[in-house]
N, C-alpha and C positions, 0 to 999 in steps of 0.2 A: 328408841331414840328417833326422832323426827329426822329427816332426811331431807334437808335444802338444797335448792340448786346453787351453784355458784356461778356466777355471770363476769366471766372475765375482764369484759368492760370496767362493770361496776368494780371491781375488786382491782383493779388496774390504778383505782386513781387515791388509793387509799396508799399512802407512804408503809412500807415494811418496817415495823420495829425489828430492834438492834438483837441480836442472839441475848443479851441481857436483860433488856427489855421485856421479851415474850418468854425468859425465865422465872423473872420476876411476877409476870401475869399469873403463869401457871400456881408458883406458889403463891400466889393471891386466893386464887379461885379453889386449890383442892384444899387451902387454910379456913375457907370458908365453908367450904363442901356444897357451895351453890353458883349461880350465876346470881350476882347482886342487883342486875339490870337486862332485860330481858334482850331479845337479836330482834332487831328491825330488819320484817321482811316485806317482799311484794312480791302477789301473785308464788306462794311458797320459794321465792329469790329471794334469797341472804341481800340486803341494802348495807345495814352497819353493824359491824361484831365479828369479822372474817381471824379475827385473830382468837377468838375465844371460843370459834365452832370449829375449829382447829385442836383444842386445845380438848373440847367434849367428845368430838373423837377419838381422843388418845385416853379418854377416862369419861368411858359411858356409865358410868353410876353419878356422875354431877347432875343435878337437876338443875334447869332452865326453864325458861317461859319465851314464847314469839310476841312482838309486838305488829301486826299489821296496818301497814300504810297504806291507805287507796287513791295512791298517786295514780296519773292519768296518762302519762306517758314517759319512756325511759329516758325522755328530756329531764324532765321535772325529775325524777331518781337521781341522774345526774347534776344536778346540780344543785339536791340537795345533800349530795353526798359531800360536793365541794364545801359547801357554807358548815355543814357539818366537822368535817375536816379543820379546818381556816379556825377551829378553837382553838384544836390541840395548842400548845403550848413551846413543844419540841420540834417546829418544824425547820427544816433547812429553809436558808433563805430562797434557793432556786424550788422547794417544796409549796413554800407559801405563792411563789409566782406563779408555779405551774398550775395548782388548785384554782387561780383567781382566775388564767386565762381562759382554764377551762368552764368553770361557771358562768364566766363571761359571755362565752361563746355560745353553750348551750340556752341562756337568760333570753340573751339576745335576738336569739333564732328561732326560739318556741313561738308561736300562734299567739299574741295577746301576751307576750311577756312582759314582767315589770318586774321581774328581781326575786316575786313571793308567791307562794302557794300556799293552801290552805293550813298545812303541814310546819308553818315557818314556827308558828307560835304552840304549837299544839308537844313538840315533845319537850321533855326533862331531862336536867342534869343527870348525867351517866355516872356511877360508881367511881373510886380513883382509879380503878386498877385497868378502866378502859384509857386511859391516857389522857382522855380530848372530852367535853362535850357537848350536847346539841345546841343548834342555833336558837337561840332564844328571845334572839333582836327583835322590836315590836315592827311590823312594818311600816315603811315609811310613806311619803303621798305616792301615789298612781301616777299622778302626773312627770315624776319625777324619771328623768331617763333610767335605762339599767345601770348604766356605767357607773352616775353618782350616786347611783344606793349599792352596789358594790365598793368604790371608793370610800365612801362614808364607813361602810361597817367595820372597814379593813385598813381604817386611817392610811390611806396612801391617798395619792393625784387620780384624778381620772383618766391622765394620759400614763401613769402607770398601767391601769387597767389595762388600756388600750394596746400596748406595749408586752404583755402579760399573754395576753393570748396568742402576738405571734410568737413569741418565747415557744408558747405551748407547744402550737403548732410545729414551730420547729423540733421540738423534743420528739414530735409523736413519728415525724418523718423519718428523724434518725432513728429509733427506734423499730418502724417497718424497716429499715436499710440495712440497719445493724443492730440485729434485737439484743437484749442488755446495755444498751447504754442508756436507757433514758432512769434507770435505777441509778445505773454511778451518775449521771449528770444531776439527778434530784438528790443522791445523796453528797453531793458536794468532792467527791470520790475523781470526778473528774471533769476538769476547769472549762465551759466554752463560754464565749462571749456572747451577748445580747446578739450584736451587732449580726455575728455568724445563723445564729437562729432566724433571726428577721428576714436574712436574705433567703434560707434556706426554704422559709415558710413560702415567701412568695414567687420562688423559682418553679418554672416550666417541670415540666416532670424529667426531658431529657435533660437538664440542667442539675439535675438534684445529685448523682453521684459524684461530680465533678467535685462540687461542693461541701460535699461530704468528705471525699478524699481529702480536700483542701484541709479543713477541719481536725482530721484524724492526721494527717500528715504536714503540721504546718513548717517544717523542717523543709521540704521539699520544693515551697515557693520560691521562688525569685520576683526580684524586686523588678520594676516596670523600667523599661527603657526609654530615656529620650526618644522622641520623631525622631526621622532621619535627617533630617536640619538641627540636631543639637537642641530643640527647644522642648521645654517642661511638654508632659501631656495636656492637650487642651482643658482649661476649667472645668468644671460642669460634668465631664466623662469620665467616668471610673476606666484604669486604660485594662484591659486582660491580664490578667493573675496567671500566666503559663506555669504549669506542673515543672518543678525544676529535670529536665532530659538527662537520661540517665545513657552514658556513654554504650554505643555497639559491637560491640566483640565482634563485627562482620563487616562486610564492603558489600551492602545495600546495593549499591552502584554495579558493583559486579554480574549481581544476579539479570536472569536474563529478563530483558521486559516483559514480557507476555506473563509472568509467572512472581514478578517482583511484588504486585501488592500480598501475595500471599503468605511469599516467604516472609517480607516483612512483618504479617500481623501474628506469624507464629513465632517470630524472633520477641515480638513486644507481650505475646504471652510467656515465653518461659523469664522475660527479665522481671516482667508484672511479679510471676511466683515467687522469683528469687530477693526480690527487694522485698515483698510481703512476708515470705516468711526471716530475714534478716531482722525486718522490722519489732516481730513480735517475738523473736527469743532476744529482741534488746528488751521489749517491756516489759515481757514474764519470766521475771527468773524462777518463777517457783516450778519445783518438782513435778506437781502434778498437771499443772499446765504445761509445760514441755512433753511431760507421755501423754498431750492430746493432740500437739502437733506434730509427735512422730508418729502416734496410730494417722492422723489424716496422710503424713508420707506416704506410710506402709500400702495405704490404700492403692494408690498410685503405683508407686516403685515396680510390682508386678509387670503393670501395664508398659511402662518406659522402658525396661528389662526387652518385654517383647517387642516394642517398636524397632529397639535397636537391632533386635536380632533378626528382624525383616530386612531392616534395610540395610543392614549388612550382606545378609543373602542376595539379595538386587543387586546389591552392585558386585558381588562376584562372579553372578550369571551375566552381567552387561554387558 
């Protein structure tokens, strides 16, 4: 059996079929006892077929065939994986956005971009049992911007498009932030707003947790205050979204100055913990997610075991 790389990237922007889905694949393919259509690679890299070179590993007697693209750079891969993609038929609606912003992005950025590569016209309809298949679109004029031949193909606005890629963008940063969300946010799994991605995309980098929180904890906001004259926030200025303050079990005040910003940022780590994990045995009731945030306790508990038992000691010898 030939032996592919798999390139994360690539294989990242490809939507997961459903556990029923890639059941149904399987018995496709061992009812066949072949692959009906061959694995699009580059430079021995799996491009299109991750679910079905999946499936020749678990049943090396299936015979296959490669099909080799000699695309010119992992731009061009990428975004023919999206136009690719953008057939299937199954896609979530935040699925079909994400693909568009990403093709978008990468069209648009490539050297001499216009939407097409040599590649556009050149594959064929894929088998059923691959789900989706290849772009087959004739290309349209040179002259034409990227945005309107992605628009065109994909009958939406071209300020969708435009709209599509910070979407993306934002998805790929929650994602570095908080890896697995950008699966439940593409598979509709779990709800965010355009509006939230947009800003997310185009925040500062020290900006981007904040934001994130925001997002994942939107329970936590409070609403924006009058000025100090009683009048509306001025037009035009979004006023600050303060994290709703979570009350102090201590007198701040008390501690002595020289030593207070400290205490205080160890007071705002143990309440961080406590709210976070309050938070998430509200979300996960399930079993098996609970024994993964008591193994993460367990990890800990040790350690606070011995803190206390230090400073107990201290202060009996004081």
């Amino acid at each position: 059996m030939i032996n592919l790389k798999i390139d994360p990237e690539f294989q990242s922007q490809i939507p997961p079929l459903t556990d029923d889905e890639f059941k149904q694949l399987e018995e496709n393919i061992l009812k066949e006892g072949k692959l009906l259509s061959p694995l699009i690679v580059w430079n021995n890299t799996l491009v299109d077929g991750h679910n079905r070179y999946a499936i020749l590993q678990k049943h090396p007697e299936i015979y296959f065939s490669t099909m080799p693209l000699p695309f010119e750079s992992r731009e061009e891969v990428l975004a023919w994986i999206c136009k690719n993609q953008l057939g299937r038929r199954n896609l979530t609606p935040e699925q079909k956005k994400f693909l568009i912003g990403k093709q978008y992005s990468v069209e648009h950025r490539k050297p001499g971009g216009n939407g097409n590569n040599q590649h556009t016209a050149a594959a064929k309809k894929t088998a059923p049992e691959e789900l989706c298949q290849f772009d087959t679109i004739p290309p349209t004029a040179t002259e034409a911007s990227v945005r309107k031949q992605i628009a065109e193909r994909n009958n939406v606005s071209e300020s969708y498009v435009a709209r599509s890629e910070k979407f993306m963008r934002g998805v790929e940063i929650m994602e570095q932030m908080m890896p697995g969300t950008k699966e439940k946010i593409l598979s509709g799994q779990f709800k965010v707003r355009d509006a939230d991605m947009h800003r997310l995309a185009k925040a500062d980098y020290i900006d981007r947790q904040k934001i994130v929180d925001e997002i994942l904890y939107p329970e936590r906001k409070v609403e924006p205050k009058p000025n100090t004259n009683g009048a509306a926030p001025e037009p035009g200025k979004a006023p600050y979204m303060p994290m709703l303050k979570i009350e102090s079990v201590y007198d701040s005040d008390a501690y002595p100055k020289d030593v207070r910003y400290e205490y205080v940022a160890l007071e705002n780590i143990t309440t961080r913990f406590r709210t976070e994990f309050d938070y998430q045995l509200k979300i996960m009731p399930d079993t098996a997610q609970r024994e993964v945030i008591l193994e993460i306790i367990h990890k800990h508990k040790e350690y606070l075991a011995f803190l206390e038992s230090a400073l107990a000691e201290d202060a009996q010898t004081a």
